[in-house]
C-alpha positions in Angstrom: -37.5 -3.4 -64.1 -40.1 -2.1 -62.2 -39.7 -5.4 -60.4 -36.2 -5.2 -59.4 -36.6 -1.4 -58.3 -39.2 -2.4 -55.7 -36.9 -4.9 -54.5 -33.8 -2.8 -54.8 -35.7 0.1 -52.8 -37.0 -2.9 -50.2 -33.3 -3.9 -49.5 -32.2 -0.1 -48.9 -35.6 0.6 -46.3 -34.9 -2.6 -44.5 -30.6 -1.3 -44.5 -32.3 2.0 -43.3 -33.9 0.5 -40.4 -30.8 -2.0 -39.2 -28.6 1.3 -39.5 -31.4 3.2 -37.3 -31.9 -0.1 -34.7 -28.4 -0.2 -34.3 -27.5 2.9 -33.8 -30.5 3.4 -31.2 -29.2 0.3 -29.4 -25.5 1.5 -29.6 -26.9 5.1 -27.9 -28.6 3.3 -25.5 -26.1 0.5 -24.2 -23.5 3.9 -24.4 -25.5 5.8 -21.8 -25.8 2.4 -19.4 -22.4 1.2 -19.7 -22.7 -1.6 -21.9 -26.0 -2.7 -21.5 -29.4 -2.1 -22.4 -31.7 -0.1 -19.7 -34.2 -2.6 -17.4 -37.6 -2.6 -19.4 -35.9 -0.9 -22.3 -37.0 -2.7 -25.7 -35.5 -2.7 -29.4 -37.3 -3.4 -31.9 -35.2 -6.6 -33.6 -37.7 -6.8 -37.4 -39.4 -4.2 -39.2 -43.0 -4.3 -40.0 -44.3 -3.9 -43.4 -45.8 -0.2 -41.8 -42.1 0.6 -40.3 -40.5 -0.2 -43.8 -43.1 2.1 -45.7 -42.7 4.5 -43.0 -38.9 5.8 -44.0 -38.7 8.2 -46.4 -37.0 7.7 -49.4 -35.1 10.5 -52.0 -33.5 10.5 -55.3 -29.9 11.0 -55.1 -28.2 14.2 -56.8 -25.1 11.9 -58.2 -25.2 8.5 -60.1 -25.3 5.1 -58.1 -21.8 4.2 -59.5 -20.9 7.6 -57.7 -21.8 5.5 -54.3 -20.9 2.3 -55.4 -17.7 3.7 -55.1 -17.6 5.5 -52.3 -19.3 2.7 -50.1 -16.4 0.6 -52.0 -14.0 2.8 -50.2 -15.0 3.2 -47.2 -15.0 -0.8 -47.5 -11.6 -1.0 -47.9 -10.4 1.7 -45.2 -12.5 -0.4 -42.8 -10.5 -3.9 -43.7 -7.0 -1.9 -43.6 -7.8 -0.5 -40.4 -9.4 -4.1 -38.9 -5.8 -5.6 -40.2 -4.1 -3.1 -38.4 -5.7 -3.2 -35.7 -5.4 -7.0 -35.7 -9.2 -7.4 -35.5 -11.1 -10.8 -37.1 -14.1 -10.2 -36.2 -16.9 -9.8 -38.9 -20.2 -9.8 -36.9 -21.2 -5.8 -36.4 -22.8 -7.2 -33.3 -20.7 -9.3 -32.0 -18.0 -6.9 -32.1 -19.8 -4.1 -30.8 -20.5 -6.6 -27.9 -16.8 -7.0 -27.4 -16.6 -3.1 -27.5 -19.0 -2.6 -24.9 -17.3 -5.0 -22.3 -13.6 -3.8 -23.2 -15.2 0.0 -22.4 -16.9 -1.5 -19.1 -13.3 -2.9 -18.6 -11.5 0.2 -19.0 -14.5 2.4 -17.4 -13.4 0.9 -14.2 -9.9 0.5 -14.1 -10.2 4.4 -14.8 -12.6 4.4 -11.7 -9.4 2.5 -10.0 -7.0 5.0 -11.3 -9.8 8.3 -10.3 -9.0 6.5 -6.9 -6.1 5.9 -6.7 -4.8 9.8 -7.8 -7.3 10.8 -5.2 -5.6 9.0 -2.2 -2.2 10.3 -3.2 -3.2 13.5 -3.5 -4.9 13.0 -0.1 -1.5 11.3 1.4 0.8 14.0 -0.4 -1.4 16.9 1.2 -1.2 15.0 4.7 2.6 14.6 4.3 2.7 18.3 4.0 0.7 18.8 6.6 2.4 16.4 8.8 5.9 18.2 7.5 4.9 21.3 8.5 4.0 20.6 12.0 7.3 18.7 12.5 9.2 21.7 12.0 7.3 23.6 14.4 7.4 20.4 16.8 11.3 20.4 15.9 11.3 24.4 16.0 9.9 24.0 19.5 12.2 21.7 21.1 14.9 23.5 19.9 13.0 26.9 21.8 12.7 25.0 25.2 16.0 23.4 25.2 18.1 26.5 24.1 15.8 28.4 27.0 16.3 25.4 29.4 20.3 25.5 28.8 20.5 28.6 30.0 17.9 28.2 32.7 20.2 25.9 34.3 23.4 27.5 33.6 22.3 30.1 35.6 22.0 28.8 38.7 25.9 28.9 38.8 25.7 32.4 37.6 26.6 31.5 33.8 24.7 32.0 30.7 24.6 30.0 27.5 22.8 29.4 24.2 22.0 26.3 22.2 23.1 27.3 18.4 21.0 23.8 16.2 21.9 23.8 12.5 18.9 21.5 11.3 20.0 21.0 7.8 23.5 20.1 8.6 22.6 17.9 11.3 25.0 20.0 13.9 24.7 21.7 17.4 27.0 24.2 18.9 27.2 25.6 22.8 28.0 29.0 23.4 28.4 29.3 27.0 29.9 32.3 29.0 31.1 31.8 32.3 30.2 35.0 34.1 26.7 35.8 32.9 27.9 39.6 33.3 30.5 39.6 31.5 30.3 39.5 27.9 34.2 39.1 27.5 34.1 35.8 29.2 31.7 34.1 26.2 33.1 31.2 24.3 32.0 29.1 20.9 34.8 26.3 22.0 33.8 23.9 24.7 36.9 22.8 24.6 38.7 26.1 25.9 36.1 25.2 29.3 37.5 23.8 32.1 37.4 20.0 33.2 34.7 20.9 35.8 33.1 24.2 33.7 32.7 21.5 30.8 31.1 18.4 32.8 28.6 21.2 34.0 27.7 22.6 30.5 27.4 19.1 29.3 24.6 18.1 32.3 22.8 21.4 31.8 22.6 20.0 27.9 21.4 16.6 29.0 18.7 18.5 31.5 17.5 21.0 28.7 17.1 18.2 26.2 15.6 15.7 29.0 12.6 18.0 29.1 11.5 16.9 25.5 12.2 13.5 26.1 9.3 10.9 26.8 11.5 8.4 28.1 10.0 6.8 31.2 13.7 5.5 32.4 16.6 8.0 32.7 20.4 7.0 33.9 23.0 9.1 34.9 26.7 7.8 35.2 29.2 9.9 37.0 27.8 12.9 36.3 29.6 15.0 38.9 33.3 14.0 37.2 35.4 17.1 37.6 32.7 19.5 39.3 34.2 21.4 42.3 32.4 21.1 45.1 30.0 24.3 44.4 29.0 23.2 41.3 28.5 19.9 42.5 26.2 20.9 45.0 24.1 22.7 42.6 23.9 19.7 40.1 22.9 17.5 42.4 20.2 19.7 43.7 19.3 21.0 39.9 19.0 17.1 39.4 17.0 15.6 42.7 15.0 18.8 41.8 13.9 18.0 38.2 13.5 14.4 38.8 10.5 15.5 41.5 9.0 17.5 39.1 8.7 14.6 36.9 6.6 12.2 38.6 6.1 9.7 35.6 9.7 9.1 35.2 12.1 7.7 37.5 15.4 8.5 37.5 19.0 7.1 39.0 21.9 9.0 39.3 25.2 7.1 40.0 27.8 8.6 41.5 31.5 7.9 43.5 31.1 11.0 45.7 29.3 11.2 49.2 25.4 11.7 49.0 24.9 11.4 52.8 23.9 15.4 52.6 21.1 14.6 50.3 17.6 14.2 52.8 15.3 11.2 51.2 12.1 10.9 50.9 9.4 8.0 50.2 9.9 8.8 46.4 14.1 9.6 46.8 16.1 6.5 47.9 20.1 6.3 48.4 21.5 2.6 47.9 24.8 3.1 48.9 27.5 -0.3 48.1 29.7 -1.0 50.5 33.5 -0.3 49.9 35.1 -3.4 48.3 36.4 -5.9 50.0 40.5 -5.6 48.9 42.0 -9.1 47.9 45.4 -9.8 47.4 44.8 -12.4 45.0 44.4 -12.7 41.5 41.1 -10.6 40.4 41.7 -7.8 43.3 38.0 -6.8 44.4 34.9 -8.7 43.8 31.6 -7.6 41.9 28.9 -6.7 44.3 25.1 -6.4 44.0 22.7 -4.1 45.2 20.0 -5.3 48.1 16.6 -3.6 47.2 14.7 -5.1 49.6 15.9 -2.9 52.7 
């Protein structure tokens, strides 16, 4: 008897020490993900001095008390390895599998961290860039409604540019005699032919000023203007396009230009009248000669 006990307590040191190995590895390979520290040794066998070095202690309850407990803790661990579809039976070699899947997951997380980070980074950028669109936008909307008006005036008018950014919509308000408040209209269409194609090219000119556009074509622009306000588009126009010396601009026009002086940066190509045929087609196409 005395026989079997020494064994029996030999079995439950050298259990003792497996349980304390393991869990020291497990600590260890936890705190370096997955792996043992460089230079960092375990212990694999105990020593005869190791063995009589754990302590030992009578248990308050009978041994079929803890037969049966270790007898259900045995069977909670195979229900939960069949539910969790798991076949492994090696403590070590599934604690090996545990440590890589962690490794695994530990930097996918990483990828994730990383990911959350740069859209957070890219939402807060979108804001930022949001916000200063609308003050860009808010801006344009300030010169061009200023602008407008600017150049209404020079034919003693007045007018306001009325935007509606979140319908997408833009209305004129121009009044014909800037000192007369009675004379103010919402409808463009209640203008005149010539009051209306002067509006329209103080728009265009208002707008043009935001525009980065280095080309900028204007196609019978005068259409309906009376002389007067011809004479000030076309100097409003030749005027503006000076101004802007890293843009070039052509106006095309029907009407007689011969009042207009040039310049080495203005130039007139004027086409000569068409030839008049009486056969089929009527007047040919002509081209302009640039090199006069």
């Amino acid at each position: 008897l005395k026989e079997k006990l020494a064994d029996a307590l030999g079995v439950a040191r050298k259990m003792q020490f497996d349980f304390n190995r393991d869990k020291r590895m497990f600590e260890l390979k936890k705190e370096n993900g997955g792996d043992l520290p460089p230079g960092e040794e375990v212990q694999l066998e105990p020593t005869d001095e190791d063995l009589d070095a754990i302590e030992t202690f009578d248990p308050p309850k009978e041994p079929k008390f803890y037969k049966a407990k270790i007898q259900s803790k045995l069977n909670k661990i195979e229900q939960e390895k069949v539910r969790r579809n798991m076949s492994e039976s090696d403590p070590a070699v599934a604690r090996d599998k545990y440590y890589r899947a962690k490794k695994d997951l530990d930097s996918k997380m990483e990828q994730i961290n990383t990911i959350d980070g740069n859209c957070k980074n890219l939402r807060k950028d979108l804001s930022s860039r949001k916000k200063r669109w609308r003050q860009f936008r808010g801006h344009i909307a300030e010169m061009t409604n200023l602008g407008f008006d600017e150049f209404l005036n020079k034919k003693g008018s007045a007018g306001e540019v009325v935007f509606d950014h979140d319908d997408g919509k833009l209305d004129l308000i121009v009044q014909k005699d800037s000192s007369d408040s009675h004379s103010q209209t919402k409808d463009v269409k209640a203008l005149s032919g010539g009051e209306r194609s002067f509006a329209t090219l103080s728009l265009l000119l208002a707008i043009g000023e935001s525009l980065e556009t280095p080309f900028r074509v204007m196609d019978e622009f005068d259409v309906f203007l009376d002389p007067v306000a011809r004479k000030i588009a076309m100097k409003q126009l030749v005027t503006v396009a000076q101004e802007m010396e890293h843009r070039q601009f052509i106006f095309i026009t029907p009407q007689d230009v011969s009042n207009i002086p040039t310049s080495n940066r203005l130039r007139i190509h004027k086409m000569k009248p068409p030839v008049r045929s009486k056969t089929v087609g009527g007047a040919q196409q002509q081209t302009l000669n640039f090199d006069n």
